[in-house]
Each structure stands twice: as C-alpha cells, then as structure tokens.
Residue frames as a rotation matrix with the C-alpha (Angstrom) as fourth column:
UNK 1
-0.144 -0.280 -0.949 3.82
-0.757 -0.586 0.288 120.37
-0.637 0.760 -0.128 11.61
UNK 2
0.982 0.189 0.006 3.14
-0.130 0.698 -0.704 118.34
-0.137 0.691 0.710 8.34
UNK 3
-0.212 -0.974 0.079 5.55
-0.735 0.212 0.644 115.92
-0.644 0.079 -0.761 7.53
UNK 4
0.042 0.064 -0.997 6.35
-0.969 0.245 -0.026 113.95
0.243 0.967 0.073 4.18
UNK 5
0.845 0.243 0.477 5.03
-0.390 0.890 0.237 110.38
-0.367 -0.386 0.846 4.24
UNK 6
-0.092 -0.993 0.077 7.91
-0.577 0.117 0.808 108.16
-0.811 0.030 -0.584 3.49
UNK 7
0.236 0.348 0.907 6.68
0.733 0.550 -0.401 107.63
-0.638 0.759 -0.125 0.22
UNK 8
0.819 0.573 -0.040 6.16
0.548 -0.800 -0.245 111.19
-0.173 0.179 -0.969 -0.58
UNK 9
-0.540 -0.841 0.029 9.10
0.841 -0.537 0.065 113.10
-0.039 0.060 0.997 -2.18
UNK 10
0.787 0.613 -0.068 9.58
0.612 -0.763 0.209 116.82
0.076 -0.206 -0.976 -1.01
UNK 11
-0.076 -0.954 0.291 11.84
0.993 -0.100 -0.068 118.45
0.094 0.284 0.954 -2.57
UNK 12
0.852 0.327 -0.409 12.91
0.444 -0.866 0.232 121.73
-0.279 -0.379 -0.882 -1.63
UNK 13
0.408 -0.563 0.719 15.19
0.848 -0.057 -0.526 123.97
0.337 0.824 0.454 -3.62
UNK 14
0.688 -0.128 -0.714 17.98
0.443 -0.705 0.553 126.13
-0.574 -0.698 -0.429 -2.37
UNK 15
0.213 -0.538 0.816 19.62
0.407 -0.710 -0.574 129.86
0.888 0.454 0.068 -3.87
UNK 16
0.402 -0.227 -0.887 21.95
0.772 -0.437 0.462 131.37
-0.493 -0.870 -0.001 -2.19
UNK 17
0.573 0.631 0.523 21.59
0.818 -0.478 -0.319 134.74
0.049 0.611 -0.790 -4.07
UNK 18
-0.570 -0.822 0.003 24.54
0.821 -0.570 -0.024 136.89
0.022 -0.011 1.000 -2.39
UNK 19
-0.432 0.866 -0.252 23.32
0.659 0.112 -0.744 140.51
-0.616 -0.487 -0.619 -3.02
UNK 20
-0.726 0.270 0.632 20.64
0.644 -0.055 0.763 141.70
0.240 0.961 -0.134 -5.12
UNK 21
-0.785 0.550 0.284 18.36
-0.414 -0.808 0.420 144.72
0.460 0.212 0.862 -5.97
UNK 22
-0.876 0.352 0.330 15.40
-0.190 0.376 -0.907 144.56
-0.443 -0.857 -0.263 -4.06
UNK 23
0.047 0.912 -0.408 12.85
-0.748 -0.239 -0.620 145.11
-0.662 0.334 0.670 -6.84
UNK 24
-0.192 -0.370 -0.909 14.61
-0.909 0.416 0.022 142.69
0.370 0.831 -0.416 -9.48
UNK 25
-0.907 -0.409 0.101 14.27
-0.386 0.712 -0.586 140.33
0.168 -0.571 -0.804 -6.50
UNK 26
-0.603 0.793 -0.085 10.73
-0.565 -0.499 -0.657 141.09
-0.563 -0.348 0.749 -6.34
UNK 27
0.188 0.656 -0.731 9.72
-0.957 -0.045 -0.286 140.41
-0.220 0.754 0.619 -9.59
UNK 28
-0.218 -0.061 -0.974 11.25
-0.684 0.721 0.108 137.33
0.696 0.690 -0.199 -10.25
UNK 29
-0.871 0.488 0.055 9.54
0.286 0.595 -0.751 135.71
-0.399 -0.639 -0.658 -6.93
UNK 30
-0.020 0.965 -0.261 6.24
-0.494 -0.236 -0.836 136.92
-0.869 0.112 0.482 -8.54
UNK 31
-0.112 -0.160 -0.981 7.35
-0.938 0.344 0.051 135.82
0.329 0.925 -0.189 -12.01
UNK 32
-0.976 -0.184 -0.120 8.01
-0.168 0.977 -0.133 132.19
0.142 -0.110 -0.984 -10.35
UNK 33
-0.639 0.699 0.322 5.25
0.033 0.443 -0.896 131.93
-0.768 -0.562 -0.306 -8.49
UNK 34
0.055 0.919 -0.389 2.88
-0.641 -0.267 -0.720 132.79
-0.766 0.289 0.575 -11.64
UNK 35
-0.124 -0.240 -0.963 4.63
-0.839 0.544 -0.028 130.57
0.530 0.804 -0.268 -13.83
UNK 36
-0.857 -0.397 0.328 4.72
-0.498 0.799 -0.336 127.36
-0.129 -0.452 -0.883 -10.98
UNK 37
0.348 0.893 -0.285 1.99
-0.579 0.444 0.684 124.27
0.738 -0.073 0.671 -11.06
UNK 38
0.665 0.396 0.633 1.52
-0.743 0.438 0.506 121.60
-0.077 -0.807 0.586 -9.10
UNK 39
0.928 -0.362 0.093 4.62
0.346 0.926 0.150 120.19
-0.141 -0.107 0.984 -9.96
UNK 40
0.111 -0.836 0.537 7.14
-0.283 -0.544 -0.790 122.78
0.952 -0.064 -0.298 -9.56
UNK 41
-0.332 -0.655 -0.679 9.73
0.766 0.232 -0.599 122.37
0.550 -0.719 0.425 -6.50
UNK 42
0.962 0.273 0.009 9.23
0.268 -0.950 0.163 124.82
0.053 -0.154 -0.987 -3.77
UNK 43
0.066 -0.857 0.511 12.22
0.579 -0.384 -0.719 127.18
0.813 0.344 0.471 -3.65
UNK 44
0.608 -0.317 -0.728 14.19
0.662 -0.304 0.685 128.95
-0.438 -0.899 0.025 -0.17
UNK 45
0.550 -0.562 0.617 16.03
0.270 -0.579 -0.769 132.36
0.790 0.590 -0.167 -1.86
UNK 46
0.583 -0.213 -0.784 18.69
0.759 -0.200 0.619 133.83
-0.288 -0.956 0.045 0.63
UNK 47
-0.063 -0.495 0.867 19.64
0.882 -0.434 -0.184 137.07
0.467 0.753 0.464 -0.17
UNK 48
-0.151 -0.477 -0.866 20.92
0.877 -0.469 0.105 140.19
-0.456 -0.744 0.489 1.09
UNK 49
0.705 0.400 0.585 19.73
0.709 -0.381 -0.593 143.73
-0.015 0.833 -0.552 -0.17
UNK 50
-0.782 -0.622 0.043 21.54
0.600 -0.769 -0.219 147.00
0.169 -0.145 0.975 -0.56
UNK 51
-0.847 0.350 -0.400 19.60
0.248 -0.405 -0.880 149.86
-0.470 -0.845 0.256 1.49
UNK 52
-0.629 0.772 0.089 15.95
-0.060 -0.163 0.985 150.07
0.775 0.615 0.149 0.84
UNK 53
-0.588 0.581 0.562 12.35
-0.668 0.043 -0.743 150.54
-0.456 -0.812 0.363 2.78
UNK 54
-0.945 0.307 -0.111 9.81
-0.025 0.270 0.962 148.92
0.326 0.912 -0.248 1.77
UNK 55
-0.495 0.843 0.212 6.16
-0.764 -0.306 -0.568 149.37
-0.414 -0.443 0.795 2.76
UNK 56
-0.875 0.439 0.205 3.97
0.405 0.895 -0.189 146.33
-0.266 -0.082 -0.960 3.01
UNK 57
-0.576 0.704 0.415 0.24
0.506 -0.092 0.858 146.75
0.642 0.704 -0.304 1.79
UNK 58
0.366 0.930 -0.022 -0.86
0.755 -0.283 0.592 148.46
0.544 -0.234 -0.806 4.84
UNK 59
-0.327 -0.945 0.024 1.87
0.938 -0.328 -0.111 150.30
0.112 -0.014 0.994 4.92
UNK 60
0.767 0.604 -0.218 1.38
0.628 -0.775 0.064 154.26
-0.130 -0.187 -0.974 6.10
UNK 61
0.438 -0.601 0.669 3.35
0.078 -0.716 -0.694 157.38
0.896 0.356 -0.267 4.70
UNK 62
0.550 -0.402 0.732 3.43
-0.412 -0.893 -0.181 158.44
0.727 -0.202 -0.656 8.08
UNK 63
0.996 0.026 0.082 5.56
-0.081 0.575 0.814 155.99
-0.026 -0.818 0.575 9.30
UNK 64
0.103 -0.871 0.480 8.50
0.994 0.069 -0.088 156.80
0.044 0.486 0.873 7.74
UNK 65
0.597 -0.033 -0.801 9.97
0.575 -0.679 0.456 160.00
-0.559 -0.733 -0.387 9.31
UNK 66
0.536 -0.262 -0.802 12.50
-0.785 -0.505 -0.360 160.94
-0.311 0.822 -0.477 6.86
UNK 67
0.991 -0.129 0.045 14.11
0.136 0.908 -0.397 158.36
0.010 0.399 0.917 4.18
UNK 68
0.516 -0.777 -0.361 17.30
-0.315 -0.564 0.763 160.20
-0.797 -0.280 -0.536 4.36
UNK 69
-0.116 -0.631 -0.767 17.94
-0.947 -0.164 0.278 159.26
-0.301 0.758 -0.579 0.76
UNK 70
-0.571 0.027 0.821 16.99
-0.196 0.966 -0.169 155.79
-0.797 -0.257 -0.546 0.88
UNK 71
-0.905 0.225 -0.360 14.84
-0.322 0.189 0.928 154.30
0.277 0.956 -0.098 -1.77
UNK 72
-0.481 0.523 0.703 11.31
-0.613 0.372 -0.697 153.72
-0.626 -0.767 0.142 -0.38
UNK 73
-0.799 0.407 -0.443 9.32
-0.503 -0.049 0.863 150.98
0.329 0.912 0.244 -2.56
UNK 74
-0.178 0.720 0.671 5.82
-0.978 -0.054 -0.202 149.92
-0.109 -0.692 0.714 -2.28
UNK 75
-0.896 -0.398 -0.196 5.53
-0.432 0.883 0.185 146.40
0.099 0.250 -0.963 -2.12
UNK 76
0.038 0.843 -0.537 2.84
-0.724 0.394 0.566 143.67
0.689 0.367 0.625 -2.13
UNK 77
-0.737 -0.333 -0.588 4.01
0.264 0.659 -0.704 141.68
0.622 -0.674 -0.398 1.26
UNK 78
0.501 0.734 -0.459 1.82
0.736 -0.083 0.671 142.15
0.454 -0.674 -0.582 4.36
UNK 79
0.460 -0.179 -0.870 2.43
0.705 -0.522 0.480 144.70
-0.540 -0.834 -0.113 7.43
UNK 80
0.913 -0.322 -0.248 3.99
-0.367 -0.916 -0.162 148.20
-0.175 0.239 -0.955 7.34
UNK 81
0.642 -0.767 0.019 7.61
-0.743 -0.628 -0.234 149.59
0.191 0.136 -0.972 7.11
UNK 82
0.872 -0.470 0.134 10.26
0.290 0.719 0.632 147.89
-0.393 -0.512 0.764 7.27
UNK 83
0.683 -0.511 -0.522 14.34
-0.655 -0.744 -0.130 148.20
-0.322 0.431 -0.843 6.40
UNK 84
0.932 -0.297 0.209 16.78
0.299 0.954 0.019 146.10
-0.205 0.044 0.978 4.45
UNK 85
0.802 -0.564 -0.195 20.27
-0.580 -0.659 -0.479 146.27
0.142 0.498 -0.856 3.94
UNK 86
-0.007 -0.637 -0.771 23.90
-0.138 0.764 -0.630 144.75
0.990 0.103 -0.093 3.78
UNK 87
-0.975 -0.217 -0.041 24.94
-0.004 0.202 -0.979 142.48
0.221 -0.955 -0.198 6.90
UNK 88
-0.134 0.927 0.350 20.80
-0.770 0.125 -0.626 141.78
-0.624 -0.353 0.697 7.03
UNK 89
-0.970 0.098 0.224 19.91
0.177 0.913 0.368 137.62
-0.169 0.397 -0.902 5.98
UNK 90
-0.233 0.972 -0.044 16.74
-0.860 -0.227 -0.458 138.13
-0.454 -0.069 0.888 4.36
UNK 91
-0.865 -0.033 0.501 15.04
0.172 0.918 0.358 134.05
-0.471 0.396 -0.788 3.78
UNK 92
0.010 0.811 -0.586 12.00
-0.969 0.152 0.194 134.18
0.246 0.566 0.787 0.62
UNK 93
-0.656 0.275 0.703 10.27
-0.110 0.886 -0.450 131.47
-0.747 -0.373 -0.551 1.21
UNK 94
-0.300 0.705 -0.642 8.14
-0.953 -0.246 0.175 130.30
-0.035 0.665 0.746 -2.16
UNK 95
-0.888 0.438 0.136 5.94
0.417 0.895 -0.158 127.24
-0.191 -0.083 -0.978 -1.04
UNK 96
-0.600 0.797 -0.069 2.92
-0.575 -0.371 0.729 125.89
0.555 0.477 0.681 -2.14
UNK 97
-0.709 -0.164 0.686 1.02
-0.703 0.091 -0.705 125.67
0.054 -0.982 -0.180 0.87
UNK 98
0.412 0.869 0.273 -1.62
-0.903 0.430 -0.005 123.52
-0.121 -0.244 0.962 0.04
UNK 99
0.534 -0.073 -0.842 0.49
-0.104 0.983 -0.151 120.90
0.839 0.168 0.518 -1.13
UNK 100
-0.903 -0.319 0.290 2.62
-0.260 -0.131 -0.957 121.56
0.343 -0.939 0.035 2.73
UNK 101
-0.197 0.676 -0.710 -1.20
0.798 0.532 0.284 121.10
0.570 -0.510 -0.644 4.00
UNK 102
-0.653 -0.186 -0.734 -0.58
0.623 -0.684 -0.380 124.54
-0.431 -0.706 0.562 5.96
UNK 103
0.627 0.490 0.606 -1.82
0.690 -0.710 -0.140 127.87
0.362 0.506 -0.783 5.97
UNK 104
0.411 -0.327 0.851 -0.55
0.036 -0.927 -0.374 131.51
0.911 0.184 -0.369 6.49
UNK 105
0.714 -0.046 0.698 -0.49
-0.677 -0.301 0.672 131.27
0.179 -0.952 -0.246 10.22
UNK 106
0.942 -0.286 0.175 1.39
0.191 0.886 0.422 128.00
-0.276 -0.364 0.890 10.21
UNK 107
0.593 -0.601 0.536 3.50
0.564 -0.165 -0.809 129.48
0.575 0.782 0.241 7.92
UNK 108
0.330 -0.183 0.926 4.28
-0.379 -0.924 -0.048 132.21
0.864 -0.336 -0.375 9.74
UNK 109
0.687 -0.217 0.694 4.72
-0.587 0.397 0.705 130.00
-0.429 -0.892 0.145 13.38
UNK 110
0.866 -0.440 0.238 7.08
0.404 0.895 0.187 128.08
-0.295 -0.066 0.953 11.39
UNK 111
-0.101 -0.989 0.107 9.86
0.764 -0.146 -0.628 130.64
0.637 0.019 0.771 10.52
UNK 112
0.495 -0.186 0.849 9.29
-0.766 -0.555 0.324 132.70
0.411 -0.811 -0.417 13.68
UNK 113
0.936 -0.101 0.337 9.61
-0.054 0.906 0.421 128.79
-0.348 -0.412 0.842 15.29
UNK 114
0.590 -0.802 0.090 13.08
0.805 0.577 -0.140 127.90
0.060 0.155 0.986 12.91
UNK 115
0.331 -0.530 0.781 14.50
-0.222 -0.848 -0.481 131.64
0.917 -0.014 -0.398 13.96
UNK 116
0.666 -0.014 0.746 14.13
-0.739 -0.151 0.657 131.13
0.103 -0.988 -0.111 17.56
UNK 117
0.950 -0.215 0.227 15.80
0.139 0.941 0.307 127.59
-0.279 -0.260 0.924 16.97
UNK 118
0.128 -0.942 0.309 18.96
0.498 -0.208 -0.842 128.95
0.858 0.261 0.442 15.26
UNK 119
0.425 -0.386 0.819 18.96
-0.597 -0.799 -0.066 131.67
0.680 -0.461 -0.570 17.47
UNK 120
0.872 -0.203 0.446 19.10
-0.220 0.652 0.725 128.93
-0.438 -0.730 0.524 20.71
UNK 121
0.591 -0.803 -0.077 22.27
0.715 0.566 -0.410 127.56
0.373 0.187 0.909 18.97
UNK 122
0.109 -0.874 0.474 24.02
0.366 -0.408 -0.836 130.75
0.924 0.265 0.275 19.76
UNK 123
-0.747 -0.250 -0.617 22.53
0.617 0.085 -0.782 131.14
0.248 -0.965 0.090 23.49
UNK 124
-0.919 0.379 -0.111 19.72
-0.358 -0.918 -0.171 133.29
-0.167 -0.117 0.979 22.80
UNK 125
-0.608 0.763 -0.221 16.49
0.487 0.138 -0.862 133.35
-0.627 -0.632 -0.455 24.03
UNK 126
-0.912 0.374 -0.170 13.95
-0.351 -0.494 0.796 134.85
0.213 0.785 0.581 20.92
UNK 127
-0.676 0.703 0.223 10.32
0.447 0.631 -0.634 134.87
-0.586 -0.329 -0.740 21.41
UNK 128
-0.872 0.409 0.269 7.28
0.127 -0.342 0.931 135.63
0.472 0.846 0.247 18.95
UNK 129
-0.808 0.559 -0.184 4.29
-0.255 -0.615 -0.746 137.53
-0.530 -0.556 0.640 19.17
UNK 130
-0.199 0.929 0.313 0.84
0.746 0.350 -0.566 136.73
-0.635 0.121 -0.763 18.28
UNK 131
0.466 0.773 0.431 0.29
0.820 -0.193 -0.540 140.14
-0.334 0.605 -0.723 17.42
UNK 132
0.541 -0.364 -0.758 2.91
-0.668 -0.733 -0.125 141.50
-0.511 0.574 -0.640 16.16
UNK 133
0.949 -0.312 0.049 4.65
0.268 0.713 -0.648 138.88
0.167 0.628 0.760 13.57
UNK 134
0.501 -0.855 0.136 8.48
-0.515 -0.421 -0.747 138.46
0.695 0.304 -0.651 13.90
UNK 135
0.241 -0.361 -0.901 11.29
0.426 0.874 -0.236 137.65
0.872 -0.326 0.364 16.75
UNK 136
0.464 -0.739 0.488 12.64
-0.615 -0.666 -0.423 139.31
0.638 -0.103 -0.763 19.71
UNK 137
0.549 0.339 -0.764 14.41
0.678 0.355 0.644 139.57
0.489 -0.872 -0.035 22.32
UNK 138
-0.662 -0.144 -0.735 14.71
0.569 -0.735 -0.369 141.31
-0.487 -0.663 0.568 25.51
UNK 139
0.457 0.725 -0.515 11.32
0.160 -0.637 -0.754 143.49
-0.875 0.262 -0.407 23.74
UNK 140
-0.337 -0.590 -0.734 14.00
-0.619 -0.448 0.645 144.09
-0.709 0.672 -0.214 20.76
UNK 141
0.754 0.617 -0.227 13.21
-0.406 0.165 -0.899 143.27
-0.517 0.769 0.375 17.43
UNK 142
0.002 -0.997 -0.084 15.52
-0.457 -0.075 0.886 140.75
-0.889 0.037 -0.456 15.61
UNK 143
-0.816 0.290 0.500 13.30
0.573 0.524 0.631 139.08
-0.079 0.801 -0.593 12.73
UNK 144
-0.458 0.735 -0.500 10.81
-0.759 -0.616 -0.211 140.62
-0.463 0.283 0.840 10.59
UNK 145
-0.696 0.130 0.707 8.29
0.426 0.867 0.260 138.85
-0.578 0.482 -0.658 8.74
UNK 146
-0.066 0.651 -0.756 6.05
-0.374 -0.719 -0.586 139.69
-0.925 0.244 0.291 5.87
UNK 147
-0.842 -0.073 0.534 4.65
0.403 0.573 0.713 137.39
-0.358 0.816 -0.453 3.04
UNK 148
-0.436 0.535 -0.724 2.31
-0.853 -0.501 0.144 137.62
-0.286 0.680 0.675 0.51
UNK 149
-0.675 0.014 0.738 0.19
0.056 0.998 0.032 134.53
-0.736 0.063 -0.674 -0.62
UNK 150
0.050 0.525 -0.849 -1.50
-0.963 -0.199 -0.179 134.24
-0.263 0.827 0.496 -4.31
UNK 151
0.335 0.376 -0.864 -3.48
-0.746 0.666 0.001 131.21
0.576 0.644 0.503 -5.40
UNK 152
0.992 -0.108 0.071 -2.28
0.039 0.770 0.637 129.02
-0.123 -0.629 0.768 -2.27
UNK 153
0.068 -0.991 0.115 1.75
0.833 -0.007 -0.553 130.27
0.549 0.133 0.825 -3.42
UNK 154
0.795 -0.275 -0.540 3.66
0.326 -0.557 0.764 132.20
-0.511 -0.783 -0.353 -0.65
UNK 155
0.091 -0.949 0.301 6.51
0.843 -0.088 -0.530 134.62
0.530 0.302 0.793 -1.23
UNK 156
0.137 -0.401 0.906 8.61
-0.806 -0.577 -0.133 137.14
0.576 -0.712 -0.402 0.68
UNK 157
0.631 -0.172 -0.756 9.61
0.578 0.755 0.311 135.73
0.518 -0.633 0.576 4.18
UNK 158
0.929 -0.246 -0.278 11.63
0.080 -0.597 0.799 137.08
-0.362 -0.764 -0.534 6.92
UNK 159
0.550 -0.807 0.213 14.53
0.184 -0.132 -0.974 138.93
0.814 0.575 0.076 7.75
UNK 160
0.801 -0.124 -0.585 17.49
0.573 0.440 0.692 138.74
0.172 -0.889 0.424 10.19
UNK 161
0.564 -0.766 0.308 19.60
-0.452 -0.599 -0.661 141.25
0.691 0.234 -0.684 11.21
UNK 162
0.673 -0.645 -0.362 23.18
0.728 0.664 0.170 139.90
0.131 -0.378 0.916 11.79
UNK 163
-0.241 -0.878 -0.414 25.88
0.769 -0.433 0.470 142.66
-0.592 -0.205 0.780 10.94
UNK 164
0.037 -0.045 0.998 24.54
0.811 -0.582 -0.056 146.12
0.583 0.812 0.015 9.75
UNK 165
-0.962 -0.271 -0.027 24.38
0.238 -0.790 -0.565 149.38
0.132 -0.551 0.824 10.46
UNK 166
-0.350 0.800 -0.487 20.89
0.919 0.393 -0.015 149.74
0.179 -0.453 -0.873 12.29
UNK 167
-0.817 -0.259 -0.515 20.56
0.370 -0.921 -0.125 153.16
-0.442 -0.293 0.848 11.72
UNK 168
-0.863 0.477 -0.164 18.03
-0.398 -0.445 0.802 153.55
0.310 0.758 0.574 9.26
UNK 169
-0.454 0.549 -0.702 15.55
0.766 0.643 0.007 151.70
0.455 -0.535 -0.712 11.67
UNK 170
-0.671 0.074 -0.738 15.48
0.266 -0.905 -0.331 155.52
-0.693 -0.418 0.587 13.17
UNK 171
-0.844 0.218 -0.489 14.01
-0.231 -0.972 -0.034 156.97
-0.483 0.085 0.871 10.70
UNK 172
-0.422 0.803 -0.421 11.05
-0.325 0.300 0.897 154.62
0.846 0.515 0.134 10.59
UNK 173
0.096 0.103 0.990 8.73
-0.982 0.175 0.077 153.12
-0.166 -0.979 0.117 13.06
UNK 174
-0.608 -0.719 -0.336 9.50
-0.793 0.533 0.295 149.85
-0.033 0.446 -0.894 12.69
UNK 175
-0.953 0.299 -0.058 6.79
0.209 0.781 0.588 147.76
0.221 0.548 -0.807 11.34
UNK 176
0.163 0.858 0.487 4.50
0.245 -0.513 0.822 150.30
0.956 -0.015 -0.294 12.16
UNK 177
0.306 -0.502 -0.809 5.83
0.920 0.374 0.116 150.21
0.244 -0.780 0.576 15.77
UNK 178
0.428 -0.487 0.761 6.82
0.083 -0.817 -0.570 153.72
0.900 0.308 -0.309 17.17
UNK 179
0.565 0.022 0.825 9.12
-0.813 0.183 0.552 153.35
-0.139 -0.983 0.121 19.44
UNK 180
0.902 -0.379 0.208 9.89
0.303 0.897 0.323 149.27
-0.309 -0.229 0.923 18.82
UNK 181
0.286 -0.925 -0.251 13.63
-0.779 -0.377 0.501 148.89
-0.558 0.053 -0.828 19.13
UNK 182
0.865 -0.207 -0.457 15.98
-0.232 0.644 -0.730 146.48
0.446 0.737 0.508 16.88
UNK 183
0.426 -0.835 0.348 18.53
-0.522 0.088 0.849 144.65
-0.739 -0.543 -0.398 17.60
UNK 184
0.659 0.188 -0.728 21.11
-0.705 0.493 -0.510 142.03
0.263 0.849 0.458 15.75
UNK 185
0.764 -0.517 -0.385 23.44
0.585 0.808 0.076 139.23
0.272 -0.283 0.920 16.50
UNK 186
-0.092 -0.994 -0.065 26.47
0.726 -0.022 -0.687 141.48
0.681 -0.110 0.724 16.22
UNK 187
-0.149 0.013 0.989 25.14
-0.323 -0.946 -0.037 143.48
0.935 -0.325 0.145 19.35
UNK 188
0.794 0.132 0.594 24.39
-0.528 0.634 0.565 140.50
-0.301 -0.762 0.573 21.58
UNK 189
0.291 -0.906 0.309 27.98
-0.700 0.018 0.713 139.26
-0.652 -0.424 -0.629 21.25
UNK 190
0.461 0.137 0.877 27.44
0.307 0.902 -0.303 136.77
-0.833 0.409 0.374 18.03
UNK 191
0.156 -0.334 -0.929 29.80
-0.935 -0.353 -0.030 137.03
-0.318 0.874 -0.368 14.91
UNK 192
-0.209 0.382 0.900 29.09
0.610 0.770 -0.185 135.29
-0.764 0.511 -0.394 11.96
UNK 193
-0.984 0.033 -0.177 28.56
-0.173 -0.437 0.883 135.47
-0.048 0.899 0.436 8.37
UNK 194
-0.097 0.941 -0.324 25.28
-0.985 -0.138 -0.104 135.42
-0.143 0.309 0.940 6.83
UNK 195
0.162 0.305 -0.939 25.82
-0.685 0.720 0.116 132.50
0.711 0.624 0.325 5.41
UNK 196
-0.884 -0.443 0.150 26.84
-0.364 0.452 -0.815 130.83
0.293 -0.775 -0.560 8.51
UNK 197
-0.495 0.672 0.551 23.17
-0.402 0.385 -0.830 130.55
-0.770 -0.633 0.080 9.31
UNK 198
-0.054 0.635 -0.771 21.57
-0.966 0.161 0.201 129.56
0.251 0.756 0.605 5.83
UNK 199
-0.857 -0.351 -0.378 22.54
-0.250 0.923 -0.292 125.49
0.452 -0.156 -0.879 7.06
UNK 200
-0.835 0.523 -0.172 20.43
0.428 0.420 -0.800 125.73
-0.346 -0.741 -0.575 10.32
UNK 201
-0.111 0.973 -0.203 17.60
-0.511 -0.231 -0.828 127.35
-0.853 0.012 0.522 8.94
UNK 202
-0.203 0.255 -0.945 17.41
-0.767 0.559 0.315 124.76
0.609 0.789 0.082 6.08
UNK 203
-0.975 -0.166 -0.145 17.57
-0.067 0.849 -0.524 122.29
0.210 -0.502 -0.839 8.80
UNK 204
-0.632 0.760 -0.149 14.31
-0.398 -0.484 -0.779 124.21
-0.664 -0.434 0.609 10.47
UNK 205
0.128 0.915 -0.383 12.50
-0.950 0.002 -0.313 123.98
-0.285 0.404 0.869 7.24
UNK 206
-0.566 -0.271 -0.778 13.37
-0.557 0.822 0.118 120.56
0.608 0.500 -0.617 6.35
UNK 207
-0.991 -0.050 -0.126 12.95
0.088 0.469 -0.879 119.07
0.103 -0.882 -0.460 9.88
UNK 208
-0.684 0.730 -0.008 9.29
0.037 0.024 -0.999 121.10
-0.729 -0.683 -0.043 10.43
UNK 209
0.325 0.770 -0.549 7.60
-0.909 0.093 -0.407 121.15
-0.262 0.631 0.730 6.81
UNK 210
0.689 0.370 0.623 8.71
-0.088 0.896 -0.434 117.75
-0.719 0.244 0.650 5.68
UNK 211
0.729 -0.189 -0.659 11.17
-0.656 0.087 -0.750 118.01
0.199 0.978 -0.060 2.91
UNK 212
0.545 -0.641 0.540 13.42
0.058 0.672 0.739 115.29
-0.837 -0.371 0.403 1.99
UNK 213
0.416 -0.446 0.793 14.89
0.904 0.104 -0.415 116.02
0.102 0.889 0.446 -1.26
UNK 214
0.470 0.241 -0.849 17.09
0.158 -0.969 -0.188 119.12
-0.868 -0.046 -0.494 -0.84
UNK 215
0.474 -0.238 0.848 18.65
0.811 0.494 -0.314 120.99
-0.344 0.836 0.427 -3.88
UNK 216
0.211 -0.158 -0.965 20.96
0.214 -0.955 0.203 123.45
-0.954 -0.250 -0.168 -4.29
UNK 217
0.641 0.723 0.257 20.43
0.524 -0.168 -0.835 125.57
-0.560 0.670 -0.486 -7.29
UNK 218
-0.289 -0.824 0.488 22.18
0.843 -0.461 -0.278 128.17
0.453 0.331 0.828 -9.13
UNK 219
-0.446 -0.083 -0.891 22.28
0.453 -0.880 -0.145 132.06
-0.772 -0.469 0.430 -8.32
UNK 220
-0.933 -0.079 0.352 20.65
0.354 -0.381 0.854 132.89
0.067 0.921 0.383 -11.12
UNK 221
-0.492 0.833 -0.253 17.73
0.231 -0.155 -0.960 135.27
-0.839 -0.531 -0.116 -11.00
UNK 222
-0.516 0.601 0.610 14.88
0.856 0.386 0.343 134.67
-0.029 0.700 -0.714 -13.55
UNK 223
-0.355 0.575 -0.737 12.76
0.026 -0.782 -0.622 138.45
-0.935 -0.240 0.262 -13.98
C-alpha cells in the first residue's frame, strides 16, 4: 500500500454523521467531490441510513422481488441491489486517488482488507472475492461495497451489517446474487455499537493509505 513519506502531510478527515437520509447523503458527497482540488483533505463519512434500496448503475429491476414499501433509489455507485438500514455502519470513503497513488482495485482491496482486519479483532474469519466485491463469511455476506469514481475522486464505500433487522435482504437478490445469504455481527455472537468500530477502521485506513494528520470534523452535512 502507499504510504506518506515522512515529509508528506496526509491528512484525513473524519464525520461521524449518526443517521441520515440516504439521498441528502448522496448529494452532498457529489457536491464535495465537485467542489474539491488538489488541496482539499480527503474525508471518511460514517453514517447510518433509515430503510432504503438502492440500485447501483448496473443495477436490474428484476432483482428486486418486491420493495415491500421501501424506497428504491437509483444511484450512481457501481454493482446492483443492495439494502441499507438502522443497526447497518455504512463507511463513504471520498479520496483523491491519484494523490493516494492508487486505483479502483486498490481501493477496493483496501476496505475489503481493513473489514477483514476489524472483523479478526472480534474472532472472525472474513474473506473477499475477486469477483464478487465485498466480505464474507462462512459464503455469507457481511460487507458490501460499491463506489463511484469521477475525475480521479472516489465516493460511496462499503457497508457493514452489525445490528439490524436483515429482512429486507429477502426481498432482493443481494447484489445481484440470487440466493447469496447475509449475515451480521449480531448473529455470529458480537455486540457492539456502530460506533464501536469507526476507531479500528480509521486505524485500517490510516495504517494502509498513509495518513498522518487525522481530523475530526463536525456532523454537518453540506447539500
């Protein structure tokens, strides 16, 4: 992984966001990212949604069996279907990957890479797929991923289910997936708050992209 010469400040800017509308949440990670230059901070959102699907740019109707009232919106992230809701850590990630030196894939091997490492803290074994982006384990599905990159700026980033009600996972296939099961911490014997993990996965990105400056922000979305 690229790391920050010891000249090189890398500062990296943390919201912990509580939860918020998914679309409001939307826009103002697009809004940043069109307003940022080459001398904006990147920025780590953690935030939690209230129920929603959302369909990724290659997203298919018929993957979504019945919304049962949900809210379905199309989005601008990669991959298909997916579901968010309370008691689900979802981390945006808005870096600018050329200055990181990375690309998409690295990107992508590096918060499949700082999931699996939190997970290990709690005794669990998570492993990632080549071709299917995300975490499991035991075949189960405990991290999603799905970003979006414009002009060398990422946004979106995964999600982790910790404590919800995993129900609406039914009535989709799950990242296109028919069939794939889900799982979440509070089914493999792990209680915790959300926030309980926001530390170690700052650690992750600190430790494997370089940053040395961190900064915690306000809560304040910008749209």
């Amino acid at each position: 992984m690229k790391t920050a010469s010891n000249t090189e400040k890398r500062t990296l800017v943390i919201r912990r966001l509580g939860q918020q509308d998914y679309h409001t949440t939307w826009l103002a990670m697009k809004n940043f990212c069109s307003s940022r230059n080459d001398n904006t901070s990147d920025e780590v959102w953690f935030v939690e949604h209230p129920p929603v699907f959302t369909q990724g740019v290659s997203g298919k109707p018929e993957h979504i069996h019945n919304a049962n009232g949900i809210p379905i919106v199309q989005s601008d992230r990669g991959g298909q279907v997916t579901y968010h809701g309370p008691g689900q850590l979802i981390m945006y990630v808005l870096f600018d990957l050329q200055r990181l030196g990375i690309g998409v894939r690295t990107l992508v091997d590096t918060l499949e890479l700082a999931t699996i490492n939190v997970l290990k803290q709690y005794g669990l074994t998570g492993i990632a797929k080549k071709e299917a982006p995300g975490v499991y384990i035991d075949d189960k599905k405990i991290a999603s991923l799905g970003l979006r990159v414009k002009k060398g700026y990422s946004y979106h980033g995964l999600s982790l289910n910790v404590d919800m009600d995993l129900t609406p996972f039914s009535f989709i296939n799950p990242c296109g997936y028919e069939g794939l099961d889900v799982t979440q911490l509070a089914n493999l014997n792990v209680k915790c708050l959300l926030l309980d993990l926001v530390p170690s996965l700052i650690d992750e990105l600190k430790n494997q992209l370089g940053y040395n400056e961190l900064v915690a922000a306000n809560n304040l979305l910008e749209t």
